[in-house]
C-alpha positions in Angstrom: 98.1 83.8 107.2 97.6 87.4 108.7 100.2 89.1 109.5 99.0 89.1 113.4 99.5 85.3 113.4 103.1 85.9 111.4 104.1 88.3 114.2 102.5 86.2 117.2 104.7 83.4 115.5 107.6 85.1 115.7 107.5 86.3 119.2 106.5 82.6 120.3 109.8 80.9 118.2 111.8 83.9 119.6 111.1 83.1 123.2 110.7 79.1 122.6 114.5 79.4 120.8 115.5 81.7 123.8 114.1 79.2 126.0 115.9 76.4 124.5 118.8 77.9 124.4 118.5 78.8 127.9 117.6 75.3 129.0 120.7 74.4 127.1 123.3 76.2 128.8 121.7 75.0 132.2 121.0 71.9 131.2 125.6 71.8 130.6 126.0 73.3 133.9 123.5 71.5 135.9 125.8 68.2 134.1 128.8 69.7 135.2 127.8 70.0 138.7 126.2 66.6 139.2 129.2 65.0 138.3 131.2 68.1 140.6 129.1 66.9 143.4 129.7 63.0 143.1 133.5 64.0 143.3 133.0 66.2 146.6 131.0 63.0 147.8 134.0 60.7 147.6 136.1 63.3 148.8 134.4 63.9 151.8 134.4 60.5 152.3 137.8 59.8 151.7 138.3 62.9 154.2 136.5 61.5 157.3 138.3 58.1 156.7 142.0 59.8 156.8 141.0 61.6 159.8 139.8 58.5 161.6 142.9 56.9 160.5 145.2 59.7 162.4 143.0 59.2 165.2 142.9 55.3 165.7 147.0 55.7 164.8 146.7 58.2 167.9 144.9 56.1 170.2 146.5 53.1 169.2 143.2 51.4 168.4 142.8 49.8 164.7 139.5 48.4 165.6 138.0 52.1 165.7 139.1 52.8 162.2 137.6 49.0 161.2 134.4 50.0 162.8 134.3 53.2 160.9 135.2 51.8 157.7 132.6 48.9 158.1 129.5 51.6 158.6 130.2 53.9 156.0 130.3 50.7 153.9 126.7 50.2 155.0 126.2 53.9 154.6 127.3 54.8 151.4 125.7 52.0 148.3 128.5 53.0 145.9 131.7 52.2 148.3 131.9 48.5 146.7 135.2 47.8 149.3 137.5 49.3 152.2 140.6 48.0 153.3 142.9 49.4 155.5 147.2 49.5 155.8 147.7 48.2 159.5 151.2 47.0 161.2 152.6 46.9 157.9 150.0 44.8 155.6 146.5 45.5 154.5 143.4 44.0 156.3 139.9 44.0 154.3 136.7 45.7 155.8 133.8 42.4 155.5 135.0 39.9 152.5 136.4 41.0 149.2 134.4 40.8 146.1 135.1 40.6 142.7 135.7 43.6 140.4 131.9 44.7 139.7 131.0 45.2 135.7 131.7 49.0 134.6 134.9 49.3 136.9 136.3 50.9 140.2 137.6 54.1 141.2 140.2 53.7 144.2 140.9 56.3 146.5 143.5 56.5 149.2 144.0 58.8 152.4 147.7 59.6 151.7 149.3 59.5 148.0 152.2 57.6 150.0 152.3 54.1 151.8 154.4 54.5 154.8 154.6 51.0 157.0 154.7 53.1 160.3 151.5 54.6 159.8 148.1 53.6 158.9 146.0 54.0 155.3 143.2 53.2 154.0 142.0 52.5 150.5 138.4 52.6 149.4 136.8 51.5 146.5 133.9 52.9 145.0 131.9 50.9 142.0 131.4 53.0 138.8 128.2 51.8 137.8 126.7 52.9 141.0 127.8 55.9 141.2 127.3 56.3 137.1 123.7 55.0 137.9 123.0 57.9 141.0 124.3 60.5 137.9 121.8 59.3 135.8 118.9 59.6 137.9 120.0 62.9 139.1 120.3 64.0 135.5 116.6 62.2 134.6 114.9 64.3 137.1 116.7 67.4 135.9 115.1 66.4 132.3 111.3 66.4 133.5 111.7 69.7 135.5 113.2 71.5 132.6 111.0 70.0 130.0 108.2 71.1 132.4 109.2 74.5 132.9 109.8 74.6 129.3 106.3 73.7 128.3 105.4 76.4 131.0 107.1 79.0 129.2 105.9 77.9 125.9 102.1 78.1 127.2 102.7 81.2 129.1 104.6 82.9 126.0 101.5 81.4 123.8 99.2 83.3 126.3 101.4 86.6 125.9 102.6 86.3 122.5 98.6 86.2 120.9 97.5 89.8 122.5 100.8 91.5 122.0 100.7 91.0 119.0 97.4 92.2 118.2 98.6 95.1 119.9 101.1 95.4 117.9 99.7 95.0 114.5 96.3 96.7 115.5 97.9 100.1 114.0 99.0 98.2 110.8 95.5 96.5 110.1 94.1 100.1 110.7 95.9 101.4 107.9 95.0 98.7 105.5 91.3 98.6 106.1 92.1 103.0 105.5 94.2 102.1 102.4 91.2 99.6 101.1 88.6 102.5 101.7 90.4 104.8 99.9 91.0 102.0 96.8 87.1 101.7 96.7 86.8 105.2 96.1 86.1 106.5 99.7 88.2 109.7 99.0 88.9 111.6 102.4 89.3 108.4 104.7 91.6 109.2 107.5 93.7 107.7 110.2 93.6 108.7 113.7 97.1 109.2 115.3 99.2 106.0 115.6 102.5 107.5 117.6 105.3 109.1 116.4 107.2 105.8 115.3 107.5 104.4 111.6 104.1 102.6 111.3 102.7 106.5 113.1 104.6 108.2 110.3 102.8 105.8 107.7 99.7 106.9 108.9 100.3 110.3 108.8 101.7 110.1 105.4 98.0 108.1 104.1 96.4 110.5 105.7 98.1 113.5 103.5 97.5 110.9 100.2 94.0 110.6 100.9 93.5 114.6 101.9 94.9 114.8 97.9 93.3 112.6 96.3 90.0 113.6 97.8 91.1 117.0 96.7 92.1 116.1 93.2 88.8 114.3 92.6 86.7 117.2 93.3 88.8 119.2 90.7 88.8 116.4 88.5 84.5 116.9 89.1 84.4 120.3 89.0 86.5 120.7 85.9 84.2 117.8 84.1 80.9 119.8 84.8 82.3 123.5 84.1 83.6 121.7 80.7 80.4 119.5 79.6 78.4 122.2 80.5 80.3 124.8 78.5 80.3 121.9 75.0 76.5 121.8 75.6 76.0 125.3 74.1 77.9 125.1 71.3 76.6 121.7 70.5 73.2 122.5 70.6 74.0 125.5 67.8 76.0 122.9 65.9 73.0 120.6 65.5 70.8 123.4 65.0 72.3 124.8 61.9 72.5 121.6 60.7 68.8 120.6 61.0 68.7 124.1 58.9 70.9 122.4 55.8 69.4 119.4 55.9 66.0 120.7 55.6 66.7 121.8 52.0 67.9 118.8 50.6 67.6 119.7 47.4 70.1 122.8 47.6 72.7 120.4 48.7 75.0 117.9 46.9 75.1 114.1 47.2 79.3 114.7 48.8 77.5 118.0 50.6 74.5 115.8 52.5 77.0 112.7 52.6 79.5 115.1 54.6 76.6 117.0 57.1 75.1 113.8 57.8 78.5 112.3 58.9 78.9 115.7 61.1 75.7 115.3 62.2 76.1 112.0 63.6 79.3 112.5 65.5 77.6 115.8 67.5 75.0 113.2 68.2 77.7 111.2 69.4 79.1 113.6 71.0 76.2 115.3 72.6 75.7 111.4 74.4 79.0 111.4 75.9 78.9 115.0 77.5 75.2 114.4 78.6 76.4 111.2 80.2 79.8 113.1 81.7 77.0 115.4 82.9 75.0 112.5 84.8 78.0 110.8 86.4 79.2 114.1 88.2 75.3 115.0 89.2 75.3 111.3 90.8 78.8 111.9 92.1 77.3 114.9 94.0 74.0 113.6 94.8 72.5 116.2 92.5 70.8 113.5 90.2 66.9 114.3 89.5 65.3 111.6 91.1 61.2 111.3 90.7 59.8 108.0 91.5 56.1 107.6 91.3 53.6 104.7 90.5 54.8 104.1 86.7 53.5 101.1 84.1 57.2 99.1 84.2 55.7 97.1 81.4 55.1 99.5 79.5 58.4 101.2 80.2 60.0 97.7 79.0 57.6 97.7 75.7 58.2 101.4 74.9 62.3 100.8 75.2 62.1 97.8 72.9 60.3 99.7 70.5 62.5 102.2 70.5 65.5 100.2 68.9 63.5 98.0 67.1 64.5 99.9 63.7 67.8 99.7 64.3 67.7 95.9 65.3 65.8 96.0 61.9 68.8 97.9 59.7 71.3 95.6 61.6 69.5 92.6 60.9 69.3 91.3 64.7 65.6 90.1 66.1 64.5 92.2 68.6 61.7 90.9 71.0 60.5 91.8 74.2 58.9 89.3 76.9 56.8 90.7 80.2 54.7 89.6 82.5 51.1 91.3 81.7 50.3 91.0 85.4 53.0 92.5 87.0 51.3 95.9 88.2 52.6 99.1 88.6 55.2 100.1 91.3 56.7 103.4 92.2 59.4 104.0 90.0 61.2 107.3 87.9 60.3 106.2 84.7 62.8 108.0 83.1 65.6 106.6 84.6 64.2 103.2 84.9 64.2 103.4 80.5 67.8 105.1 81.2 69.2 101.9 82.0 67.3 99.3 79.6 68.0 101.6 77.0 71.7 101.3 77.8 71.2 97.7 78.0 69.9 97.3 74.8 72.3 99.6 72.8 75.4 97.8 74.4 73.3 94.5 73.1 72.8 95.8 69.7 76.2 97.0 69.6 78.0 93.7 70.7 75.4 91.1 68.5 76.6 90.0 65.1 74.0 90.2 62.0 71.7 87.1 62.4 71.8 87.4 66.3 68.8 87.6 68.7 67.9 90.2 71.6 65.5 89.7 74.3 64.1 92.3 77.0 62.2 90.2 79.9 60.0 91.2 82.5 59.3 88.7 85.6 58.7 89.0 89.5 61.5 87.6 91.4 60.5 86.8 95.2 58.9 90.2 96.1 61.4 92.2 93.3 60.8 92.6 89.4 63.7 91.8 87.2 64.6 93.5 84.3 66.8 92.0 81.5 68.3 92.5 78.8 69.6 89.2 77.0 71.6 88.8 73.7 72.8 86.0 71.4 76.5 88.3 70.9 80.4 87.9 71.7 79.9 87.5 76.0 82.3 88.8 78.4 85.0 87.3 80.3 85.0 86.7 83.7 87.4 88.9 84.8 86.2 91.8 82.6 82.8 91.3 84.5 84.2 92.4 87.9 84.9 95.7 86.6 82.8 96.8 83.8 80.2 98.8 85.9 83.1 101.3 87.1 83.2 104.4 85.0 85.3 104.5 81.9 85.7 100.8 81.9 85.5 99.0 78.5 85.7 96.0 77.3 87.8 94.6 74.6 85.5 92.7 71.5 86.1 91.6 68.0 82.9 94.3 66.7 85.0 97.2 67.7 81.9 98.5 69.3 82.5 102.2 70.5 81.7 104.1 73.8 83.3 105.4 76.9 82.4 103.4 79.9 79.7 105.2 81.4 76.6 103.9 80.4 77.0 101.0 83.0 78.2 102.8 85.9 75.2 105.2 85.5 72.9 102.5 85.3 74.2 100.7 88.2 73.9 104.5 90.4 70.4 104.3 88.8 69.4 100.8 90.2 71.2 101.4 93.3 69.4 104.3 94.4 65.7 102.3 93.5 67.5 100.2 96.2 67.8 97.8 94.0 71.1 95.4 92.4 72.5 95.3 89.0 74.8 92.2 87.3 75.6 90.4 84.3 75.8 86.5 83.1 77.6 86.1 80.5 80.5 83.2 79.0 82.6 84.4 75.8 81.1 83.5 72.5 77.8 82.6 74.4 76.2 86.0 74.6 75.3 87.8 77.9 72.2 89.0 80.0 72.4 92.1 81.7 69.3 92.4 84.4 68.2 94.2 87.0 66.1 93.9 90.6 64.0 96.4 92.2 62.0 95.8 95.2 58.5 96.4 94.6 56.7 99.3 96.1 53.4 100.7 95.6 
């Protein structure tokens, strides 16, 4: 769940709990006052009746207080019986009926029966008037369960764009946060206010200003310093093509030792010159000259390049390409960059006995290139990350290298416009390839 639907879910149970509770504390008085209002009712009656006693007492007329009685009988459905105290003994209003189920309540117009003056005594029928309460109480249900599912629309309506409004700023600064984790250095924030989620803003801002900062020191001190280990490892490998020229001046420990130094300045000269190439395609300064170029032969030449050392380490080394696949526009060189890193990672990760293939096939209006092997595979999850630089992967040959042989070759592919991956299952061997649109 984002969090705009976490925070449009809030504000909607805030203002549906609000509204409850709201609807609640009417809901008690609006009770309260129905019954306060049947109560007034009987008073009111019981009033006018007491008052029309006085005045029948005063005109000495008992029939106008009979007459009264015997219409707001007819008037009023919950006054079950009237009777009133005249000339000392009670005389009932129409015929007495029984007690009705759910009980009376009597009323009287004085608290006191005095035998000089006249009183009257009504009785009202609980159930009727319990019934009236009811219904009033019923309709006071639907309205407030319609005027709650008013407020619950209407706070639906207002709850969805406020809070896109308010979590706008905060999505802003994750999609920043995620350009700056893909390696988009620099990315900034416009101003988002002066409150906390303003103040985060500004404070990504200042990361990403540093980073961006620290990673063009980090490039500039990786070119000044491979470019400065080239020198010296040029003289290095110089003098010693001058010893081992004369291997007859030198002992069997003596040729032993320079051919060991020899082969770690290779080793080293690799990494720097590949250090070298990642911070020229960091900087867009790569050398980059495609013209119409024999990919077939590209793919032949490569192959035979390691085929003596497929040979020594006793792996078959073949290579399969379509003859009629014609030439497309290219830079060779870098083009043999990349299947030569293919196939040395191959070598290097395919026991004695194994088998590695270099294939050559059109692919709906793209070549492939790949660069198959028979060795230890990869793991899923080491195959999302192993064309960043300096990523390795860990393998029972205890193969060595840096990491950067892939992420050059994928900068390679990727500006031929073309896309670089892997399949590949542990202990089933792996195939490296890569598409490049064709152009002639």
């Amino acid at each position: 769940m984002t969090i705009r639907l976490k925070v449009g879910a809030a504000l909607l149970l805030a203002l549906v709990s609000a509204t409850a509770a709201s609807m609640a504390v009417f809901a008690s008085l609006q009770y309260r006052q129905i019954q306060e209002a049947e109560d007034s009712k009987r008073h009111l009656i019981i009033e006018g009746a007491a008052s029309m006693a006085k005045e029948a007492e005063l005109a000495k007329d008992p029939l106008m207080l009979l007459d009264y009685l015997q219409a707001i009988k007819r008037e009023h459905e919950e006054i079950h019986h009237c009777r009133a105290f005249i000339g000392g003994h009670w005389e009932d209003v129409g015929k007495a009926r029984p007690e009705p189920e759910g009980g009376l309540l009597i009323d009287y117009t004085s608290s006191k029966i005095d035998r000089a003056s006249i009183q009257v005594e009504i009785q009202f029928a609980k159930a009727v008037i319990s019934a009236r309460q009811l219904k009033a109480w019923e309709r006071l249900k639907n309205n407030m369960a319609q005027t709650s599912s008013l407020v619950a629309l209407l706070g639906l309506l207002i709850s969805i764009p406020l809070s896109g409004t308010m979590t706008r700023r905060i999505v802003k600064i994750q999609r920043a946060v995620s350009e700056i984790g893909q390696g988009h250095l620099g990315a900034r924030l416009p101003p988002l206010g002066s409150d906390e989620i303003g103040r985060l803003a500004k404070d990504v801002n200042q990361m990403s200003e540093r980073l961006d900062e620290l990673d063009r020191l980090k490039k500039t001190f990786v070119a000044s310093v491979t470019h400065e280990l080239r020198s010296p490892l040029g003289a290095i490998d110089s003098y010693l093509k001058v010893l081992l020229a004369n291997p007859a001046r030198l002992s069997p420990e003596d040729k032993s030792n320079l051919e060991r130094i020899r082969a770690n300045a290779t080793r080293l000269s690799h990494f720097v010159t590949n250090l070298l190439d990642m911070a020229k395609i960091e900087r867009g300064k790569l050398d980059f000259a495609p013209r119409i170029s024999d990919v077939v032969q590209i793919a032949e030449d490569s192959a035979q390049f390691f085929r003596p050392n497929a040979e020594e380490l006793g792996i078959k080394l073949e290579c399969q390409a379509d003859k009629s696949i014609t030439p497309m526009k290219v830079d060779p060189d870098l083009i043999a960059h990349v299947l030569t890193n293919f196939l040395s990672n191959a070598l290097k990760f395919t026991r004695r006995g194994g088998s590695v293939r270099v294939a050559l096939a059109r692919q709906n209006g793209h070549i492939e290139f790949s660069v198959s092997d028979t060795g230890v595979g990869i793991s899923a999850q080491d195959q999302a990350r192993i064309f960043s630089p300096f990523e390795r992967v860990k393998n029972p040959l205890k193969a060595t290298g840096v990491g950067l042989g892939l992420a050059i070759s994928k900068s390679i592919v990727e500006m031929h416009g073309g896309s670089i991956g892997v399949r590949s299952e542990p202990g089933k061997g792996s195939c490296f390839y890569f598409t490049i649109p064709v152009k002639t």
